[in-house]
C-alpha positions in Angstrom: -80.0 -56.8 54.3 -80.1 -53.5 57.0 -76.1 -54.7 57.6 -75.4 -54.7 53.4 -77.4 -51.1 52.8 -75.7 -49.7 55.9 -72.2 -50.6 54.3 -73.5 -48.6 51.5 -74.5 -45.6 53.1 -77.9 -45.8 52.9 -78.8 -45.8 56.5 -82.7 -45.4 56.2 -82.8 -48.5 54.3 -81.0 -50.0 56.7 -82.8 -48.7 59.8 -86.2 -50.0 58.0 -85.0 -53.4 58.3 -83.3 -53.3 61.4 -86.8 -52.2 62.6 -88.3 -55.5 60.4 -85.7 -57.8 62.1 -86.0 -56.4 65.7 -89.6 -56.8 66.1 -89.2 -61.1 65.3 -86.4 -60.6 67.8 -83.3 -60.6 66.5 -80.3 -59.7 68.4 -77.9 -58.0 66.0 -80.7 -55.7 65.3 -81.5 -54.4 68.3 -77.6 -54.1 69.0 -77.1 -51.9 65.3 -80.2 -50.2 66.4 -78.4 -49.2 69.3 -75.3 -47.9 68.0 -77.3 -45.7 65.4 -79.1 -44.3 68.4 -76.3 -43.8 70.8 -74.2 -42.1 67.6 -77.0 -40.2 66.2 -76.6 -42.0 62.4 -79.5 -41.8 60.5 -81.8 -40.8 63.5 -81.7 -38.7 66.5 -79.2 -39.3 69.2 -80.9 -40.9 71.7 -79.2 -42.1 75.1 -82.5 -43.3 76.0 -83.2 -45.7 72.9 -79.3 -46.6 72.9 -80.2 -47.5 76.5 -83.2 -50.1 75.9 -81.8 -51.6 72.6 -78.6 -52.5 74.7 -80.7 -53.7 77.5 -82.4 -55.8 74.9 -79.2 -57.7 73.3 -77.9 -57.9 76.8 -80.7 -59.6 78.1 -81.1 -62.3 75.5 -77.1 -62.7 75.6 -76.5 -63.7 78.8 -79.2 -64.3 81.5 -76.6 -66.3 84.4 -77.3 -63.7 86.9 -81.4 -64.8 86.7 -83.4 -67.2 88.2 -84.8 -68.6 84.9 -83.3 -71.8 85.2 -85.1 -72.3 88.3 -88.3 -71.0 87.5 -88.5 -72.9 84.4 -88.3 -76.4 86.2 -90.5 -75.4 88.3 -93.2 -74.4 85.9 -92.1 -78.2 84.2 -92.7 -79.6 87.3 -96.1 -78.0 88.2 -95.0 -76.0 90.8 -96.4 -72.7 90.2 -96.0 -70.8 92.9 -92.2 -71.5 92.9 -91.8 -70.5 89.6 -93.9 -67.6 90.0 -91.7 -66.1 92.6 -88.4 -66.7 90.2 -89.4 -65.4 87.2 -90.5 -62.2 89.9 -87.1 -61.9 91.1 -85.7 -62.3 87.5 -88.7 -59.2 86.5 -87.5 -57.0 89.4 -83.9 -57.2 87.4 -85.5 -55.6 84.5 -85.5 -58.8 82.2 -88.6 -58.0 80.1 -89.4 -61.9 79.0 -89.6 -62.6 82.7 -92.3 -60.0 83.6 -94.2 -61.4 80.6 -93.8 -64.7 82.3 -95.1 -63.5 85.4 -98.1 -61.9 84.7 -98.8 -64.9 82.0 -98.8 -67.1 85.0 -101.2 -64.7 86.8 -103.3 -64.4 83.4 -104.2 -68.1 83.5 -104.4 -69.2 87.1 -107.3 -66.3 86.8 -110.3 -67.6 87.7 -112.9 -67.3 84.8 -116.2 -67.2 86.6 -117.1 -65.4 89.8 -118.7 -68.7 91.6 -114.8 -70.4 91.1 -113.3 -67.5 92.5 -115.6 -67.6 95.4 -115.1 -71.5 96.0 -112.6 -74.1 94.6 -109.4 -71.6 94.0 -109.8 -69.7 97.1 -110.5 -72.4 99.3 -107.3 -74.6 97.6 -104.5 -72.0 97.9 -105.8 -69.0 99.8 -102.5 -67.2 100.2 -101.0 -67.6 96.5 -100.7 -64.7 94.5 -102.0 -66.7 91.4 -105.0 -65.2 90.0 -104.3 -61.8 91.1 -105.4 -59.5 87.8 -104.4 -56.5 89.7 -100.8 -57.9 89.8 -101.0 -58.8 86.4 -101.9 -55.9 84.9 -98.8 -54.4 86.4 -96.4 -56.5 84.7 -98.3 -56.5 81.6 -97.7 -53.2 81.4 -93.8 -53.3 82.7 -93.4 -55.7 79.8 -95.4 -53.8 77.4 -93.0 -50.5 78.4 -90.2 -52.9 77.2 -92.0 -53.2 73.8 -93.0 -56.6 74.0 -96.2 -56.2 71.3 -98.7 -59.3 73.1 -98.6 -57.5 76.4 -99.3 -54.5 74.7 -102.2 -56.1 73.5 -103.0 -57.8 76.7 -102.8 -54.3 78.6 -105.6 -53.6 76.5 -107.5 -56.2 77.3 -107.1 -55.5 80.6 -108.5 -52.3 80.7 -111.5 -53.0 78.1 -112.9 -55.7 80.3 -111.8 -54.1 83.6 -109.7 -56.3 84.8 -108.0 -55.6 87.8 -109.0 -51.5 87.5 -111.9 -49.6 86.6 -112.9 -50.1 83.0 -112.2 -47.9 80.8 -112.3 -48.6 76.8 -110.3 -45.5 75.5 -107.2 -47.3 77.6 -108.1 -49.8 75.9 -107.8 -47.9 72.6 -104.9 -46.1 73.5 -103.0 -49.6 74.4 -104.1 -51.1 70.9 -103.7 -48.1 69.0 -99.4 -48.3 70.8 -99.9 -51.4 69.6 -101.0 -51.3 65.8 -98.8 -48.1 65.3 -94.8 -48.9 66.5 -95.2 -52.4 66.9 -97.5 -53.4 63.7 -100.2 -56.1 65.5 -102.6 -57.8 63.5 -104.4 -58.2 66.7 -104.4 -54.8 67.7 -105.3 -53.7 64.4 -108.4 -56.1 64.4 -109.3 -54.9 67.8 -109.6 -51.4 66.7 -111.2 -52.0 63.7 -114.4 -53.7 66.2 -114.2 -50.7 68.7 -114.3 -48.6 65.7 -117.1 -50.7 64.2 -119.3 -50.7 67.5 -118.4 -46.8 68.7 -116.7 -48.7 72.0 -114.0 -46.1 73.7 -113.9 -44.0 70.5 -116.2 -42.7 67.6 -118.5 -45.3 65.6 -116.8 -45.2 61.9 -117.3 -47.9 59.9 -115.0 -46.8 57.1 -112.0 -46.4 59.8 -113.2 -50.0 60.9 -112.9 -51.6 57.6 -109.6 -49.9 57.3 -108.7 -51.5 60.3 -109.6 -54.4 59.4 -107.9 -54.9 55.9 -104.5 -53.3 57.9 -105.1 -56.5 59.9 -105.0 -58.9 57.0 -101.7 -57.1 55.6 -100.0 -57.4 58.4 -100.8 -61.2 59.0 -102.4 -63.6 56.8 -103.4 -65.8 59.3 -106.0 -63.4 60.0 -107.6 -64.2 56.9 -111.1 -66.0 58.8 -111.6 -63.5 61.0 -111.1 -60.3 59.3 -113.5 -62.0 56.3 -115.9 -62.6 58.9 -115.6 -59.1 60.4 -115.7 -57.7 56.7 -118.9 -59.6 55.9 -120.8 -57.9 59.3 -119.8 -54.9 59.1 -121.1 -54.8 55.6 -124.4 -56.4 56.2 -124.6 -53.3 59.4 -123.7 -50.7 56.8 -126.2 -51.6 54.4 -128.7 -52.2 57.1 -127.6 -48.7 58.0 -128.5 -47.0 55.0 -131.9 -48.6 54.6 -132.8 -47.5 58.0 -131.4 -43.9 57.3 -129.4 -44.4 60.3 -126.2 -42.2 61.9 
């Protein structure tokens, strides 16, 4: 559809769903989103954007010169550590899906209680670098950079529950709010409409949080449970609210 309106000249109908098609990851339109960048059609010219769009197409085009192959049996096979350090050499080349790897490995070989960390995991493999949330914030965040929408989300994460750095909440807003605005995620969305609900790294509203949380269930349907659940609370809270006179 962007390629048929383009041929007719209308290039902001176009760009629309270039945009639509890009974020489910399709090649051709990150690579027309690139040459609308680098010529300035329809948009600003932007070296910059031309830049990552290329990188993008190039990256899902041909990834020979990468240790993915490698990396991937290795995951098959169990051996995490070795697949860990390929999919590092392969995020140290800039390929964005292989930073999300790494730092997805890290994410679940995280130990989820303190009295595991202290035992079991340490004792079984003290010199692996699974585990390590400071490393994985890190390439959460190259990946997010590289507008990859689930580590935007995950950065988030990261900084609400202080994981590997400081907490801090309006991060954690900041990373969602990236999230819901240029990259349109339900689960950002949904997470903003809970901060928003509780006053949790920005202002209590319960009228932003609803809005939130019906933006949720338009952008994804399979959010229907949970934003209905959400709904239903924050209603019960509001009315709550105004029988107690409250803020």
């Amino acid at each position: 559809l962007g390629m048929l309106f383009l041929d007719q000249g209308d290039v902001q109908t176009a760009i629309r769903y270039f945009d639509l098609a890009a974020r489910n990851q399709q090649i051709e339109a990150y690579y027309y989103l690139a040459e609308l960048s680098n010529q300035g059609v329809g948009r600003d010219k932007s070296c910059t954007m031309a830049a990552i769009y290329y990188k993008l197409v190039a990256e899902r085009v041909e990834t020979i010169h990468s240790s993915f192959e490698e990396a991937n049996a290795a995951y098959e096979d169990g051996d995490l550590d070795t697949a860990l350090v390929d999919y590092m050499m392969a995020a140290e080349q800039g390929f964005e899906n292989a930073q999300a790897n790494v730092a997805y490995l890290l994410d679940q070989a995280r130990p989820r209680s303190a009295f595991l960390s202290l035992s079991v995991l340490s004792l079984a493999n003290p010199v692996s670098l699974l585990g390590d949330a400071t490393l994985a914030l890190v390439y959460w965040t190259r990946s997010a950079k590289q507008s990859n929408i689930d580590s935007m989300v995950k950065m988030g994460d990261y900084y609400y529950e202080g994981l590997g750095i400081t907490a801090d909440p309006e991060k954690a807003a900041a990373s969602y709010q990236a999230a819901a605005e240029t990259m349109q995620s339900a689960q950002a969305m949904w997470n903003l409409g809970w901060m928003h609900e509780n006053g949790i790294g920005m202002e209590q509203d319960f009228h932003l949080a609803k809005r939130f949380y019906d933006q949720a269930l338009e952008t994804n349907r399979e959010a229907y449970l949970p934003v209905k659940l959400a709904l239903l609370k924050l209603r019960s809270r509001s009315y709550w609210n105004t029988l107690t006179h409250g803020k």
